[in-house]
mmCIF file of the N, C-alpha and C atoms, coordinates in Angstrom:
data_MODEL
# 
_entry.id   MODEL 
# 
loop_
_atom_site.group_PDB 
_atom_site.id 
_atom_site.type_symbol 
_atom_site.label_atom_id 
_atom_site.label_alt_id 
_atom_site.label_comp_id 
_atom_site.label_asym_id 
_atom_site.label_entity_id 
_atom_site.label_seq_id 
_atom_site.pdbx_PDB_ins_code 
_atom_site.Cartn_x 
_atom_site.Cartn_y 
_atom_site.Cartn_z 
_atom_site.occupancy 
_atom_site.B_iso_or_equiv 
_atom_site.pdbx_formal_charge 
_atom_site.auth_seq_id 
_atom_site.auth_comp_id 
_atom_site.auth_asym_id 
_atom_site.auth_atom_id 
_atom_site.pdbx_PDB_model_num 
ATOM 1   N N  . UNK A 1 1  ? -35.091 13.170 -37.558 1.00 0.00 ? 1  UNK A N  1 
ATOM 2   C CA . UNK A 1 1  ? -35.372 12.611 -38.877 1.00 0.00 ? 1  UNK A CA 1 
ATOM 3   C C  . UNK A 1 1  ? -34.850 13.573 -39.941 1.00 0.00 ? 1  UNK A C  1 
ATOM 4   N N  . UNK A 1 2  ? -34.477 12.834 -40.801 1.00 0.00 ? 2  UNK A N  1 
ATOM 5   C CA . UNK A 1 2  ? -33.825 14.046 -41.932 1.00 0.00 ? 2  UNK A CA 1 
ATOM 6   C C  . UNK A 1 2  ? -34.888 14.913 -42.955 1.00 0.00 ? 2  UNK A C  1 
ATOM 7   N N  . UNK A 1 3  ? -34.859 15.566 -42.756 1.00 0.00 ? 3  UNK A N  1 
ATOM 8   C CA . UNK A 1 3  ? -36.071 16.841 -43.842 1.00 0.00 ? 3  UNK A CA 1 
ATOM 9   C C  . UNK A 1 3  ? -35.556 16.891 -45.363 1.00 0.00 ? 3  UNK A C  1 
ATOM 10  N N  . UNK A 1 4  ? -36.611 16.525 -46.026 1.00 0.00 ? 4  UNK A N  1 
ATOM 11  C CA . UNK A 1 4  ? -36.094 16.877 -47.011 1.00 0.00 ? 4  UNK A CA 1 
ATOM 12  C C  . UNK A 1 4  ? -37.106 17.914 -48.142 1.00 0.00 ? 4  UNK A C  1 
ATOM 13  N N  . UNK A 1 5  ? -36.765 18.248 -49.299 1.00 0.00 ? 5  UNK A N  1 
ATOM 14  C CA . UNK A 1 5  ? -37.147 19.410 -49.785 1.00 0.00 ? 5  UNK A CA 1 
ATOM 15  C C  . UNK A 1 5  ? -38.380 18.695 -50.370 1.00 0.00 ? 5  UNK A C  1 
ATOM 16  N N  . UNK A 1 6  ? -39.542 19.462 -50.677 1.00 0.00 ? 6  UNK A N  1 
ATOM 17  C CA . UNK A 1 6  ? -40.762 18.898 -51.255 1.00 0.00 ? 6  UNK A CA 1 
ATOM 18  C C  . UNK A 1 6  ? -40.415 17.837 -52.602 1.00 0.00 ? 6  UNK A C  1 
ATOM 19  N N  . UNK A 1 7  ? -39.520 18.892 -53.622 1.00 0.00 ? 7  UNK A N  1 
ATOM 20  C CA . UNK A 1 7  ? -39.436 17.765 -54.717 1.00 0.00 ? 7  UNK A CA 1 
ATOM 21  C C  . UNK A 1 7  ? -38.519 16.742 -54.333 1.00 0.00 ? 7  UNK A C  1 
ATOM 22  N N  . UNK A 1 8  ? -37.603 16.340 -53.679 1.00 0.00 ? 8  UNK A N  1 
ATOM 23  C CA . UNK A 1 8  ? -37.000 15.404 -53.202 1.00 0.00 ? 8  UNK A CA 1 
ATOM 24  C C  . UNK A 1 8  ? -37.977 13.908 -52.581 1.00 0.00 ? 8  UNK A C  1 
ATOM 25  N N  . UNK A 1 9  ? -38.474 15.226 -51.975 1.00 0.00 ? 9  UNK A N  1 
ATOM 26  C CA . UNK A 1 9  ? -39.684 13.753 -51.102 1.00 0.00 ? 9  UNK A CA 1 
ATOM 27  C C  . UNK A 1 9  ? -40.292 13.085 -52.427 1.00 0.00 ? 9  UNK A C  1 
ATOM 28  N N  . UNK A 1 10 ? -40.679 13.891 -53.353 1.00 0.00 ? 10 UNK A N  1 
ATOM 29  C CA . UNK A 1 10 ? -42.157 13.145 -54.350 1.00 0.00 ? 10 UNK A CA 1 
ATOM 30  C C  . UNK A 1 10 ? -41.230 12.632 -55.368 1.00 0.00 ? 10 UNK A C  1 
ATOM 31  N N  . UNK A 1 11 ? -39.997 12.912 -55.947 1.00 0.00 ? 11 UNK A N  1 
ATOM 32  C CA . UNK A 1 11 ? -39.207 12.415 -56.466 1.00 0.00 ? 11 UNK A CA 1 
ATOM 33  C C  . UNK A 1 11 ? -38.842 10.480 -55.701 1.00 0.00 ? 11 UNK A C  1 
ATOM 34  N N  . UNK A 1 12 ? -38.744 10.676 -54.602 1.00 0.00 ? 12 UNK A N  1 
ATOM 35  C CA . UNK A 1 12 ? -38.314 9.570  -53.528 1.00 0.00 ? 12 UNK A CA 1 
ATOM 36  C C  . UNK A 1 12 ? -39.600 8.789  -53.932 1.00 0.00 ? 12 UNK A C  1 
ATOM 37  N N  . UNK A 1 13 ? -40.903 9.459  -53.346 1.00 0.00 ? 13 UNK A N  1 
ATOM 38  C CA . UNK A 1 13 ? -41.873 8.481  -53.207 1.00 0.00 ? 13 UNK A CA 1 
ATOM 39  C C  . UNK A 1 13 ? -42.070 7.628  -54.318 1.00 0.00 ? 13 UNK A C  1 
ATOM 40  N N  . UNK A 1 14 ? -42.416 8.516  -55.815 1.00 0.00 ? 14 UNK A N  1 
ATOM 41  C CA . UNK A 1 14 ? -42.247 7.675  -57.064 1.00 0.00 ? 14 UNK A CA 1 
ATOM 42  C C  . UNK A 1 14 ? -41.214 6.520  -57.047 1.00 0.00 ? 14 UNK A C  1 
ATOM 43  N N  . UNK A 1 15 ? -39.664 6.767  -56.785 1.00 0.00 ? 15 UNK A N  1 
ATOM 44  C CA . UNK A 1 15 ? -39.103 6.027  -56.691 1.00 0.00 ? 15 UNK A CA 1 
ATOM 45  C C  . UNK A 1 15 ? -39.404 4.349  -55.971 1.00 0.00 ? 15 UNK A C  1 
ATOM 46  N N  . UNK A 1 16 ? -39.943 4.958  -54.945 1.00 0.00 ? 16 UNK A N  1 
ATOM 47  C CA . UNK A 1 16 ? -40.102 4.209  -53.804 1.00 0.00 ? 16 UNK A CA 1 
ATOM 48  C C  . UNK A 1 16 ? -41.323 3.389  -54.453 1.00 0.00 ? 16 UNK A C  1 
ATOM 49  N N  . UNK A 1 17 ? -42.533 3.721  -54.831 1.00 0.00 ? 17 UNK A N  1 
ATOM 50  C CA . UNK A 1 17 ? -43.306 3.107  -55.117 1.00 0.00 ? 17 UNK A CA 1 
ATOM 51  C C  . UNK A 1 17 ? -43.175 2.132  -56.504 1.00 0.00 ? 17 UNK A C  1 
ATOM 52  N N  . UNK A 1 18 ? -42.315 2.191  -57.201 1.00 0.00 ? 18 UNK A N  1 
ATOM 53  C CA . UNK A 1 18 ? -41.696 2.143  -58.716 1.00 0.00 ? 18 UNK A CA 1 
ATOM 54  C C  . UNK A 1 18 ? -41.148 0.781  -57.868 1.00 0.00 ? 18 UNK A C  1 
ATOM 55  N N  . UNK A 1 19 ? -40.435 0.901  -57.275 1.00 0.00 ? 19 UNK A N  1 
ATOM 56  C CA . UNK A 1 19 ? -39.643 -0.112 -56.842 1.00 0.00 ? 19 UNK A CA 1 
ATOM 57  C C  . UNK A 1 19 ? -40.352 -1.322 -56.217 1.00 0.00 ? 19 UNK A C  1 
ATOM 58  N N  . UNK A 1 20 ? -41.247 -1.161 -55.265 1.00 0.00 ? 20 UNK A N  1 
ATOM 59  C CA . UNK A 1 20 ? -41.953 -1.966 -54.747 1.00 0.00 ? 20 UNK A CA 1 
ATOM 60  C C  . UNK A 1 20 ? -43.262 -2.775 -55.689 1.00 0.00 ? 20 UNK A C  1 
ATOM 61  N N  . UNK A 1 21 ? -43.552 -1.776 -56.483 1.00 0.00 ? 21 UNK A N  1 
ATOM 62  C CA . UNK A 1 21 ? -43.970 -2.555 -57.589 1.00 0.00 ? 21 UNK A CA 1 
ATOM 63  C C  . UNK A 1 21 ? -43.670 -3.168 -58.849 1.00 0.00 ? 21 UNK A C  1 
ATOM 64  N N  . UNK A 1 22 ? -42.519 -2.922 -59.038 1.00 0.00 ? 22 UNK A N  1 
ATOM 65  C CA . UNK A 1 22 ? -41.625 -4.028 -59.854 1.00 0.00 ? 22 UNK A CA 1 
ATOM 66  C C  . UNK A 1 22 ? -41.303 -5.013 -59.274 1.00 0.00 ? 22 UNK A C  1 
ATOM 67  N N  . UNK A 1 23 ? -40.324 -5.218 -58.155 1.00 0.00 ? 23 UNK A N  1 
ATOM 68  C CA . UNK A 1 23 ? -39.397 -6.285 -57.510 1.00 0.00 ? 23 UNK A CA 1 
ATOM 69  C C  . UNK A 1 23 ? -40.363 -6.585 -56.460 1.00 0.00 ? 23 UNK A C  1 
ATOM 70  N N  . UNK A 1 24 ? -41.349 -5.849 -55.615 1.00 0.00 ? 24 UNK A N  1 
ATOM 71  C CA . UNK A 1 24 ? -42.116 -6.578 -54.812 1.00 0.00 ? 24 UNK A CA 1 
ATOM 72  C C  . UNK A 1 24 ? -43.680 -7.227 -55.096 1.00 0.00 ? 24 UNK A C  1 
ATOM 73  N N  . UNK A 1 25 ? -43.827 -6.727 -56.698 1.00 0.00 ? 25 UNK A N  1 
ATOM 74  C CA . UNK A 1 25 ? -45.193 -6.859 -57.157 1.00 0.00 ? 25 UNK A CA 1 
ATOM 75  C C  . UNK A 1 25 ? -46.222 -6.505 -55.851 1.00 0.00 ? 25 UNK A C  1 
ATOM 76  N N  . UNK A 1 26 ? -45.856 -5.072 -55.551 1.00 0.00 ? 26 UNK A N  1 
ATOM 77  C CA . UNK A 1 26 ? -46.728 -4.845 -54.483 1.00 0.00 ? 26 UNK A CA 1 
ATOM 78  C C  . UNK A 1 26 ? -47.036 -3.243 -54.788 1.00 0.00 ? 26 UNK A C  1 
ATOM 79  N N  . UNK A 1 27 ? -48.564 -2.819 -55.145 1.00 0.00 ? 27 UNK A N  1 
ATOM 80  C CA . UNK A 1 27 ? -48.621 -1.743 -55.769 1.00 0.00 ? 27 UNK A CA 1 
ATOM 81  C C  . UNK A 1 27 ? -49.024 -0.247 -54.833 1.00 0.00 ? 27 UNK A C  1 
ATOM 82  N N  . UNK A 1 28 ? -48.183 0.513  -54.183 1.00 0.00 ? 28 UNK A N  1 
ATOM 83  C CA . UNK A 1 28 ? -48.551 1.341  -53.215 1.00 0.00 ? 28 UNK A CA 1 
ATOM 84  C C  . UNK A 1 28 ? -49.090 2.211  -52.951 1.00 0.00 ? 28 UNK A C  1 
ATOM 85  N N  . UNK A 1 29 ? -50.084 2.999  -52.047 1.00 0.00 ? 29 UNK A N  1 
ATOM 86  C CA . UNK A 1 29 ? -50.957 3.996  -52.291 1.00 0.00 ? 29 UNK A CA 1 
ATOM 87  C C  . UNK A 1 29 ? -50.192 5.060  -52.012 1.00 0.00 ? 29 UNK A C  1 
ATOM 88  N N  . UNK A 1 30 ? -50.434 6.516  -51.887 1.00 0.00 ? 30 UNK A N  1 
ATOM 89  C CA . UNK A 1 30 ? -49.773 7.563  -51.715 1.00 0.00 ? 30 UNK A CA 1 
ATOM 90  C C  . UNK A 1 30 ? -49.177 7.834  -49.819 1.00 0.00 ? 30 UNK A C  1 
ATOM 91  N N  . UNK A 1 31 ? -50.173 7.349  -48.934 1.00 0.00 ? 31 UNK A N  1 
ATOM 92  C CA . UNK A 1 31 ? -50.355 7.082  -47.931 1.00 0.00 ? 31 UNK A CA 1 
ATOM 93  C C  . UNK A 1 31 ? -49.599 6.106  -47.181 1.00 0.00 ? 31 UNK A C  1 
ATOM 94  N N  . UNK A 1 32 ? -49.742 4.580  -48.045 1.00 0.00 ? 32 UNK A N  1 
ATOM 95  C CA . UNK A 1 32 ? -48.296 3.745  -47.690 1.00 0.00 ? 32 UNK A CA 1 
ATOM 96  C C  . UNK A 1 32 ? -47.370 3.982  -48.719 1.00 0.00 ? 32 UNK A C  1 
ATOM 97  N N  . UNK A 1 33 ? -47.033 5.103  -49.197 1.00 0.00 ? 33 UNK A N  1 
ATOM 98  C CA . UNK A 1 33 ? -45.376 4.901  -49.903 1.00 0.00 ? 33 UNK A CA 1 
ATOM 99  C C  . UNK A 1 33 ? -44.727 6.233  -48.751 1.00 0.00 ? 33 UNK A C  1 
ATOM 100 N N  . UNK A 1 34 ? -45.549 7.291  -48.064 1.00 0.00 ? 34 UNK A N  1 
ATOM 101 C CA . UNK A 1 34 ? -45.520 8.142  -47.419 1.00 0.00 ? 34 UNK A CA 1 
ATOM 102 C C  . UNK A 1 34 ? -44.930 7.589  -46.117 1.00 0.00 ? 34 UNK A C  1 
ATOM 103 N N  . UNK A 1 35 ? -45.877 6.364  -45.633 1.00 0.00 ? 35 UNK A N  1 
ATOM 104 C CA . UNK A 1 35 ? -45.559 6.065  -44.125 1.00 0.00 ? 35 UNK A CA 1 
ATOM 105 C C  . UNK A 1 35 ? -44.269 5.201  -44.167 1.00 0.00 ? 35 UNK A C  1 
ATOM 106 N N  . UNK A 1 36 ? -44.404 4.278  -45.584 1.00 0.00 ? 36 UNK A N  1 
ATOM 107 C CA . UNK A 1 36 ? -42.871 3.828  -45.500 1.00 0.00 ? 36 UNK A CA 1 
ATOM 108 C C  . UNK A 1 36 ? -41.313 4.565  -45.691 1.00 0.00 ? 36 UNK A C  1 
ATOM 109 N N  . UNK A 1 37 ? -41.499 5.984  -46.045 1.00 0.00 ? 37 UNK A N  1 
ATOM 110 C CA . UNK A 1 37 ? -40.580 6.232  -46.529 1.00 0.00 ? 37 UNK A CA 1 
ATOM 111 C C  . UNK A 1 37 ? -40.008 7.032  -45.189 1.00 0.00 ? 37 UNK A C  1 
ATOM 112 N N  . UNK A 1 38 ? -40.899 7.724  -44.169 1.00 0.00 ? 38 UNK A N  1 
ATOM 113 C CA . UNK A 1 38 ? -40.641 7.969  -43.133 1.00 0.00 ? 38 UNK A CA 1 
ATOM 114 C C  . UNK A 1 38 ? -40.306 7.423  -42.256 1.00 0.00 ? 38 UNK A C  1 
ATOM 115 N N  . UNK A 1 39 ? -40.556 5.393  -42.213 1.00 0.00 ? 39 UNK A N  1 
ATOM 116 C CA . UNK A 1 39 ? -39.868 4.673  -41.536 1.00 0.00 ? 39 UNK A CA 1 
ATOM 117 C C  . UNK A 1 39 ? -38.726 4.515  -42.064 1.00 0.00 ? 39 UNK A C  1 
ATOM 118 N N  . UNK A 1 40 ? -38.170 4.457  -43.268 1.00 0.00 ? 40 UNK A N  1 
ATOM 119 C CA . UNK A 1 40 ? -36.885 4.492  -43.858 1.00 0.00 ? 40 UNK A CA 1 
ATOM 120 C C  . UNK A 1 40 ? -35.849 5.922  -43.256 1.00 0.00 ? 40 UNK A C  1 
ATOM 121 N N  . UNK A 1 41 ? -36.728 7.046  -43.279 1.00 0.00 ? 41 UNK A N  1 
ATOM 122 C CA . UNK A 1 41 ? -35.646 7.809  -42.944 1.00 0.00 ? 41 UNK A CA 1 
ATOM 123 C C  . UNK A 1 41 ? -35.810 8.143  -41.522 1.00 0.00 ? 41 UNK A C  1 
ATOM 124 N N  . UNK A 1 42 ? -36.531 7.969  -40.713 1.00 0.00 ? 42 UNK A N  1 
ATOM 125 C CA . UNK A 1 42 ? -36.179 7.403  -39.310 1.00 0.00 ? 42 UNK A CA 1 
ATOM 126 C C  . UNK A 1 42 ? -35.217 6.624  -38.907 1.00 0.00 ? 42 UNK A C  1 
ATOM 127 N N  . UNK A 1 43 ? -35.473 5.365  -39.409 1.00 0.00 ? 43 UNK A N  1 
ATOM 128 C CA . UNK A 1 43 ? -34.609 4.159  -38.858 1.00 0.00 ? 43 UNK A CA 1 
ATOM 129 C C  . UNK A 1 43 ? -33.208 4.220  -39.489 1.00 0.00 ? 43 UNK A C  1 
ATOM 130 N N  . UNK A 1 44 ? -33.118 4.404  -40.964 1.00 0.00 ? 44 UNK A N  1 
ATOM 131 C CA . UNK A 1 44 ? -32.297 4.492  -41.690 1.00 0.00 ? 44 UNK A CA 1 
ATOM 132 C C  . UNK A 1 44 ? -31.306 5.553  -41.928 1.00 0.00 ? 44 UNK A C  1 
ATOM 133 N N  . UNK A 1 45 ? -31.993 6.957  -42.282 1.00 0.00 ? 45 UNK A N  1 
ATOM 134 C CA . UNK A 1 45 ? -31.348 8.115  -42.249 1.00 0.00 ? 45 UNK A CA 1 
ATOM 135 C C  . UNK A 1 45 ? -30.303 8.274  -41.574 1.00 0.00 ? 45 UNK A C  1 
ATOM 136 N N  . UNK A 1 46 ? -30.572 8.286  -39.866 1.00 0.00 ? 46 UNK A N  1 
ATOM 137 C CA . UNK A 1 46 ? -29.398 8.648  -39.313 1.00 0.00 ? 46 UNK A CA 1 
ATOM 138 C C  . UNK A 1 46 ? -27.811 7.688  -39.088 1.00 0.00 ? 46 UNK A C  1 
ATOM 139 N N  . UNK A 1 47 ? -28.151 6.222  -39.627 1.00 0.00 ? 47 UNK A N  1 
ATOM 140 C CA . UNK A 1 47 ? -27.293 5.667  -39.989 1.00 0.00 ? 47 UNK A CA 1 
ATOM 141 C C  . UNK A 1 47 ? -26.180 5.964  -41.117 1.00 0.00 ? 47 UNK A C  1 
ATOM 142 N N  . UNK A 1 48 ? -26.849 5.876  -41.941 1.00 0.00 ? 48 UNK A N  1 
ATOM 143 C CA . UNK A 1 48 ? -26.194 6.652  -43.784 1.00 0.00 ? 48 UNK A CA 1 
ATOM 144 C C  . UNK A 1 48 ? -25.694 8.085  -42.868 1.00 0.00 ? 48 UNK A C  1 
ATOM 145 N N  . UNK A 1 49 ? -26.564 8.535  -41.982 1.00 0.00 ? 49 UNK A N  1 
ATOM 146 C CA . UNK A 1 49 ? -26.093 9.966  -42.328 1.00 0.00 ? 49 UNK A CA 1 
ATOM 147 C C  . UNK A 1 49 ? -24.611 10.396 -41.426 1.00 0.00 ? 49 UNK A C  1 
ATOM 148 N N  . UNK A 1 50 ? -24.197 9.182  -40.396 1.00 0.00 ? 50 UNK A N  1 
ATOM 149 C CA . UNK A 1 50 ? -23.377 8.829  -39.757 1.00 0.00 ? 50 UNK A CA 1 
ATOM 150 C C  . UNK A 1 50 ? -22.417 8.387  -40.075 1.00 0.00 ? 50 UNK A C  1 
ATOM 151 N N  . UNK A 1 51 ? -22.545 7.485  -41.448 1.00 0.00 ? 51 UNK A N  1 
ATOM 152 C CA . UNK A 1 51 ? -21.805 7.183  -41.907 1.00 0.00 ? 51 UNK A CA 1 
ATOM 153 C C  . UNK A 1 51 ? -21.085 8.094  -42.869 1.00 0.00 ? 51 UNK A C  1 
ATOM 154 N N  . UNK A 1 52 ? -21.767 8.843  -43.672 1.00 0.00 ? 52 UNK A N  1 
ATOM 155 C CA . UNK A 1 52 ? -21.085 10.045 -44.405 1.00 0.00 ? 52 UNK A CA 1 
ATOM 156 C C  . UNK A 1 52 ? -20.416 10.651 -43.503 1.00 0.00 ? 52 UNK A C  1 
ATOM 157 N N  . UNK A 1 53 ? -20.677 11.026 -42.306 1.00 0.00 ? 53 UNK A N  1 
ATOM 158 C CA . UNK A 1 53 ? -19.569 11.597 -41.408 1.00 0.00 ? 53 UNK A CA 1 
ATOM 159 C C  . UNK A 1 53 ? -18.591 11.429 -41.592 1.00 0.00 ? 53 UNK A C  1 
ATOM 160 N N  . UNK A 1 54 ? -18.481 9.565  -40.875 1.00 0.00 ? 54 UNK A N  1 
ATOM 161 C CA . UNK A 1 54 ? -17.264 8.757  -40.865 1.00 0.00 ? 54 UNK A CA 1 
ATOM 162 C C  . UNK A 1 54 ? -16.357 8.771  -42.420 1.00 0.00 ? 54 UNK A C  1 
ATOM 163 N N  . UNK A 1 55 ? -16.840 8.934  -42.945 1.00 0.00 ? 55 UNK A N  1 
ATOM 164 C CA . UNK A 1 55 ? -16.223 8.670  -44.501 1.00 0.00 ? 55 UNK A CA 1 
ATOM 165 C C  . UNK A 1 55 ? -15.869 10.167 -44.435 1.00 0.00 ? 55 UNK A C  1 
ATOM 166 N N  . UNK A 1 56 ? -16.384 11.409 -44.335 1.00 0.00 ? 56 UNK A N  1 
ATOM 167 C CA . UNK A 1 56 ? -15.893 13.039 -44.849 1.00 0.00 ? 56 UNK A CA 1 
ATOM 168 C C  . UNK A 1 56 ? -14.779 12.949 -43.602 1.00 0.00 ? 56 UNK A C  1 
ATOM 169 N N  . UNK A 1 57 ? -14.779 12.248 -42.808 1.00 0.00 ? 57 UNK A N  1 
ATOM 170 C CA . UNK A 1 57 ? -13.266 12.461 -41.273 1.00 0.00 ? 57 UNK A CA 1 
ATOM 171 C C  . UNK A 1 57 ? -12.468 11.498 -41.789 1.00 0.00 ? 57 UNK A C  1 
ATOM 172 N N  . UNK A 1 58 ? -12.452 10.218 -42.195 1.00 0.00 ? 58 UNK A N  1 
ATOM 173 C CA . UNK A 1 58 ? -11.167 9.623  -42.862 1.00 0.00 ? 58 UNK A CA 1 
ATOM 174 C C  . UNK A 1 58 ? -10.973 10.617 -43.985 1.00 0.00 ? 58 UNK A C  1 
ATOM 175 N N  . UNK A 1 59 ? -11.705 10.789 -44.813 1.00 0.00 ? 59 UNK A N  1 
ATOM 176 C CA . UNK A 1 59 ? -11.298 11.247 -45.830 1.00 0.00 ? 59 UNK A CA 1 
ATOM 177 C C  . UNK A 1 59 ? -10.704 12.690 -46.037 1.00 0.00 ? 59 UNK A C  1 
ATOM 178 N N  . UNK A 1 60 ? -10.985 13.234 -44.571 1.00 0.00 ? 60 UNK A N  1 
ATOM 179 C CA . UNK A 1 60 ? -9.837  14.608 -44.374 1.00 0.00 ? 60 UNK A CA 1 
ATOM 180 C C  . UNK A 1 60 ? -8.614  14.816 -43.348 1.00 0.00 ? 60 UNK A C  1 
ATOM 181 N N  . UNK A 1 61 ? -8.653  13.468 -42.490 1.00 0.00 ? 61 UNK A N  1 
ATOM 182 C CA . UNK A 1 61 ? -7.891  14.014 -41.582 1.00 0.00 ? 61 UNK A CA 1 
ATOM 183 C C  . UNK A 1 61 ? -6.663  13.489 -42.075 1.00 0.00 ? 61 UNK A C  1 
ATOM 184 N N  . UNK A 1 62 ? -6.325  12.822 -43.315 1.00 0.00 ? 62 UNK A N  1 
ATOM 185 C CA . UNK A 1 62 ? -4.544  13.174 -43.706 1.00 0.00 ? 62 UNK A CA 1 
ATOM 186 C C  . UNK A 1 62 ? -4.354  14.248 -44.121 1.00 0.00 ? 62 UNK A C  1 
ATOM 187 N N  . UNK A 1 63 ? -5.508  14.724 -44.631 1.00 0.00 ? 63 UNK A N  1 
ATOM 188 C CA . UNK A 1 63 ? -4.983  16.540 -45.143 1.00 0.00 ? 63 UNK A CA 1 
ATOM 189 C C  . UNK A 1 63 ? -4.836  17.797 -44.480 1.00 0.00 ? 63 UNK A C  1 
ATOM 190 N N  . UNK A 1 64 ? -6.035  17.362 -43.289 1.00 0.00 ? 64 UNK A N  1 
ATOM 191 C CA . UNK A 1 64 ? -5.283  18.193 -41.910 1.00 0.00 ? 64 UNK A CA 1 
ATOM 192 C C  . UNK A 1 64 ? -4.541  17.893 -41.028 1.00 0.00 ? 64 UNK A C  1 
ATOM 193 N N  . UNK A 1 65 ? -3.632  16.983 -41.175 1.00 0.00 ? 65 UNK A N  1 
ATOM 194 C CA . UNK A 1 65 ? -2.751  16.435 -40.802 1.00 0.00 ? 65 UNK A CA 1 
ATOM 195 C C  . UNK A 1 65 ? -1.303  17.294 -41.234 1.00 0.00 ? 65 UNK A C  1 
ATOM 196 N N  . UNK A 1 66 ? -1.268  16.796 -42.740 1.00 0.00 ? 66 UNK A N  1 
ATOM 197 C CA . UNK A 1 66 ? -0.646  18.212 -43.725 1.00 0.00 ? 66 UNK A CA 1 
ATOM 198 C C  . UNK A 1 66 ? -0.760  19.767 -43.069 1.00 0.00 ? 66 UNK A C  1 
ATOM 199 N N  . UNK A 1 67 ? -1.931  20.092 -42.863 1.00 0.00 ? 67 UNK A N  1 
ATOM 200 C CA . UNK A 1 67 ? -2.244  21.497 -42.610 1.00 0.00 ? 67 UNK A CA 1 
ATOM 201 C C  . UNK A 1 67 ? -1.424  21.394 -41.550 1.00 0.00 ? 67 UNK A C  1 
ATOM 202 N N  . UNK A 1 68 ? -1.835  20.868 -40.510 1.00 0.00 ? 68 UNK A N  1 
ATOM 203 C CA . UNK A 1 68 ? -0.906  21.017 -38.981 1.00 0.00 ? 68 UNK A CA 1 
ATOM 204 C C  . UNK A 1 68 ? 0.200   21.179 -39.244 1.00 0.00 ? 68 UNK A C  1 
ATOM 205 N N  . UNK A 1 69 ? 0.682   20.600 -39.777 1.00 0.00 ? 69 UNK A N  1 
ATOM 206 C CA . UNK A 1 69 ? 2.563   19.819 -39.822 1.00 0.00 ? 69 UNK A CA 1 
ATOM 207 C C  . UNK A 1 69 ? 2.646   21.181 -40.379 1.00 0.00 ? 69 UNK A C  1 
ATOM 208 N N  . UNK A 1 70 ? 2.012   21.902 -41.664 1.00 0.00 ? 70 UNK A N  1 
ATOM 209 C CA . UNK A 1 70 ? 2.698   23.314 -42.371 1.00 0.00 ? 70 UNK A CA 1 
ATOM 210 C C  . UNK A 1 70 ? 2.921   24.299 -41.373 1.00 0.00 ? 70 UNK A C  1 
ATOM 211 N N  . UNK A 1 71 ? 1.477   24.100 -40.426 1.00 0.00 ? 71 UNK A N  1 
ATOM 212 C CA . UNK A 1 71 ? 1.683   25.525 -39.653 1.00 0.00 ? 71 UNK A CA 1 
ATOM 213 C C  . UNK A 1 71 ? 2.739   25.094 -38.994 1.00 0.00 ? 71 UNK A C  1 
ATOM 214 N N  . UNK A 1 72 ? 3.067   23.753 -38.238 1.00 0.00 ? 72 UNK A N  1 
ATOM 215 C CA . UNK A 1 72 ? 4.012   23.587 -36.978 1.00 0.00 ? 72 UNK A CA 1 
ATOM 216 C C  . UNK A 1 72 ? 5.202   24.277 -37.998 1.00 0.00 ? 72 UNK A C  1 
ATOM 217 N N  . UNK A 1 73 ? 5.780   23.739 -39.171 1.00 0.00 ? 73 UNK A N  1 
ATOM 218 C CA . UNK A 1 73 ? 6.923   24.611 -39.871 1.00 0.00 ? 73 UNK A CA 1 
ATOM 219 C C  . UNK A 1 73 ? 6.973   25.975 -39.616 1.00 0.00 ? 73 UNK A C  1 
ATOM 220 N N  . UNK A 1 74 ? 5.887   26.490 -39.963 1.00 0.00 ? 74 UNK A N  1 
ATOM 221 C CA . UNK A 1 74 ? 5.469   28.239 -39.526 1.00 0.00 ? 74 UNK A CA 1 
ATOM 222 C C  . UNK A 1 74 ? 6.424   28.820 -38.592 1.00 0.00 ? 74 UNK A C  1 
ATOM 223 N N  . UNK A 1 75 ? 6.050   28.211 -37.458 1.00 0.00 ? 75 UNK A N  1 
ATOM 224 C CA . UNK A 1 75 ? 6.319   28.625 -36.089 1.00 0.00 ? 75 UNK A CA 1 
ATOM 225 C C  . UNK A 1 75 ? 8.147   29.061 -36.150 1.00 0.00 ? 75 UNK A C  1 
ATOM 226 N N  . UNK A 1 76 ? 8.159   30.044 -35.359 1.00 0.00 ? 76 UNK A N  1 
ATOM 227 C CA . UNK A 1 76 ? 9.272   30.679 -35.047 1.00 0.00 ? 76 UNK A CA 1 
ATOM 228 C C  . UNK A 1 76 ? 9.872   30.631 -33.868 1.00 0.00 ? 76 UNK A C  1 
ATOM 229 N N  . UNK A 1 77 ? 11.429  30.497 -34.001 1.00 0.00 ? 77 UNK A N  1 
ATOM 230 C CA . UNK A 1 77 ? 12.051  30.129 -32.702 1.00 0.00 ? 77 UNK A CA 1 
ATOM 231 C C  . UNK A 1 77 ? 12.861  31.254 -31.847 1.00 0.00 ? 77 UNK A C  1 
ATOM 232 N N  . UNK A 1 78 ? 12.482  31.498 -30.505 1.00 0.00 ? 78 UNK A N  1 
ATOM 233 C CA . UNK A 1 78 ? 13.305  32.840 -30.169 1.00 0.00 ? 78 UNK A CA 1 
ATOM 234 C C  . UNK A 1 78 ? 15.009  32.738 -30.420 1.00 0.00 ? 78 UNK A C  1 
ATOM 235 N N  . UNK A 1 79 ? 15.085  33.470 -30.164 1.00 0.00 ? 79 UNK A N  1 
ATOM 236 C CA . UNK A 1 79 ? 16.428  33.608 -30.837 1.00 0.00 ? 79 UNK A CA 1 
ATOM 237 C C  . UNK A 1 79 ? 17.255  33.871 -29.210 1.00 0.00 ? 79 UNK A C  1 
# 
């Protein structure tokens, strides 16, 4: 499960509870905005967090691609 820093969490929970009581007219205690948010980053977390993977490896491997190709130039031929 992903850890996160104390103010992050209570920052989240407000969020979390803000939300559910606007759009779900459902008003949450400290206890269920707690247990839901840990099913969120259970179930959820490691998805998103999989996916940022996938997105930081497309999004570098043309540039180490580049890198390779410079060093292969590098390389020296015996003579």
């Amino acid at each position: 499960m992903i850890t996160l820093e104390p103010a992050q969490r209570q920052a989240l929970l407000r969020q979390l509870s803000h939300y559910c009581e606007e759009e779900l007219d459902r008003e949450l205690g400290q206890f269920e905005a707690e247990f839901l948010l840990d099913f969120i980053l259970k179930t959820l977390g490691p998805v998103l967090y999989n996916q940022g993977l996938y997105d930081a490896q497309a999004l570098l491997q043309p540039r180490l691609e580049l890198v390779l190709e410079s060093l292969h130039e590098l390389e020296k031929v015996p003579e």
